[in-house]
N, C-alpha and C positions, 0 to 999 in steps of 0.2 A: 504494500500500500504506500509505503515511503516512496518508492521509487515512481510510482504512480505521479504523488504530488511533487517530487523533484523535475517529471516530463513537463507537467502541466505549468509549474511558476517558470522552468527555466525557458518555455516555450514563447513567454508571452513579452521578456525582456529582452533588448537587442542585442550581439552579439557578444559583446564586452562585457556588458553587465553581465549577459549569460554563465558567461564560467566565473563568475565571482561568485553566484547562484547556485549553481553546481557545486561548487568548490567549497560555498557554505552549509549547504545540507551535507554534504559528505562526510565532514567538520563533523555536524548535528549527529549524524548517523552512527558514525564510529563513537561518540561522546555518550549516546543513548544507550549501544549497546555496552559499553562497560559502565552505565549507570552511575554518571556523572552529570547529572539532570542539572544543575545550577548550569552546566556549560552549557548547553541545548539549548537552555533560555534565553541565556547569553547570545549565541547563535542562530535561534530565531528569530529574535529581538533584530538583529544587527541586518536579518534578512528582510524581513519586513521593513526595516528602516531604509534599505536597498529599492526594493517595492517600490514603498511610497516616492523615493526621490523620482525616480526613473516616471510612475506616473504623474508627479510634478510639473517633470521637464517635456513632457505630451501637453499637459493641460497649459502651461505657458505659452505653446506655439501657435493654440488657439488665440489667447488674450498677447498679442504681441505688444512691444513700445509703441509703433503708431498704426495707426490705424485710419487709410486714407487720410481727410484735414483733424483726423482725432489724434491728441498728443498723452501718452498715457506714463503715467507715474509707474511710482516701485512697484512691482506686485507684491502682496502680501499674503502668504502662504500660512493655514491653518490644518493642523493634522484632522483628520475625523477617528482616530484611534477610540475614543469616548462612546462614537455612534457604531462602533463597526465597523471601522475601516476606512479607507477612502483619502482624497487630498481635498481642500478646496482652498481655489487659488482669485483671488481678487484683484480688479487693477482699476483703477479713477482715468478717465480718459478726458481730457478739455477740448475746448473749442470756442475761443472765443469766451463769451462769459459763462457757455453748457459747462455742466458738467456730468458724466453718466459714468457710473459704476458695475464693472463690469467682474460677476462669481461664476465660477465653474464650479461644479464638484463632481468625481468623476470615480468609478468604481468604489460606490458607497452603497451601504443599504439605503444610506436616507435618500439618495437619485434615486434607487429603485422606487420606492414609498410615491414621491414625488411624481415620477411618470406612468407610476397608475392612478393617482388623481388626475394627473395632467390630460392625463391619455382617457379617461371616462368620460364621454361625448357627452353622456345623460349627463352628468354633476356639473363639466362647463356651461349645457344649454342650462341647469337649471340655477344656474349659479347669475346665469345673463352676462358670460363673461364674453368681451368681445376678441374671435378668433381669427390671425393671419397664419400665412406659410412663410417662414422663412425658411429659402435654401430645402424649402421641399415638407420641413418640419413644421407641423403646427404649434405658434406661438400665441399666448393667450394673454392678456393683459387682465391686472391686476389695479384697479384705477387708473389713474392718468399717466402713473410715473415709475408701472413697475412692469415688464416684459420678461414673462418664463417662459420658459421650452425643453425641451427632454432631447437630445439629437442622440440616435443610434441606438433610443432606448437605457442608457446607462449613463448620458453625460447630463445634468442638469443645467443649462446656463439664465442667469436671471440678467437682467438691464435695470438698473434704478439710477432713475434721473433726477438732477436736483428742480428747484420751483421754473428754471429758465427754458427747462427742456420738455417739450412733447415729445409725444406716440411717434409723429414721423422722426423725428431724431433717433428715439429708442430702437425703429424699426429701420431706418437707414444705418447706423451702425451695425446692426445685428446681422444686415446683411452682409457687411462689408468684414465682419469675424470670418475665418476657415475655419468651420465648424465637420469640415469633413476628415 
């Protein structure tokens, strides 16, 4: 079964990272069976911390520095360790006197959660919430200044604008992310 979930995580990180993946369940693996379990921990921890960077640096290159005429600040990066797993990654984009804030969260339970609300046709109609497509995906707004969506089924990304910014701002940014 080990070996199982060594195919499956080492599978899904890119090359380099890969054998570090490899190379730390192996660590894990040898350390388990002569039941050295603090090390294991050790070494899952250090795996999972590997994980998470690697989905970080995917979910960055959605929220880039600019964006078309948007100029986007530091990104600020929150574990979802607490919910389950996950990264989610935020970045402030300006324009002029807009400003919109732009969250991904990405291989977490709570995107899952998320895009099964999202994605329940009945609960948006009866919610009266108003629904576009960006990039193919249905994006549903949240009053005047808050734009979510689900892309790929696992990725959640929201737009929240300050008082200066409307819908079409939220919405012409949102197109203008690589969301694929």
């Amino acid at each position: 079964m080990f070996s199982a979930l060594l195919l499956t995580f080492s599978a899904t990180v890119e090359p380099a990272a890969g054998e570090d993946v490899r190379s730390l369940f192996r660590e894990a693996w040898k350390d388990y069976e002569q039941e050295h379990y603090g090390e294991v921990t050790a070494r899952l921890r250090s795996l999972l911390r590997l994980l998470e960077d690697e989905t970080a640096r995917r979910v960055e290159a959605i929220i880039p520095e600019r964006v078309g005429d948007w100029s986007g600040g530091d990104p600020k990066r929150e574990s979802l360790a607490a919910l389950g797993g996950g990264v989610s990654i935020e970045r402030s984009y300006r324009k002029e006197a807009k400003e919109i804030t732009v969250k991904v969260l990405r291989d977490s339970p709570v995107a899952d959660k998320l895009a099964e609300v999202l994605g329940n046709d009945d609960l948006v109609a009866w919610a009266g919430a108003r629904v576009h497509r960006v990039q193919g995906e249905q994006a549903i707004f949240e009053g005047e200044r808050k734009l979510m969506m689900v892309v790929k089924g696992r990725i959640y990304v929201e737009l929240r604008g300050d008082n200066d910014t409307g819908r079409a701002d939220l919405l012409s940014l949102a197109r203008k992310l690589d969301l694929r």
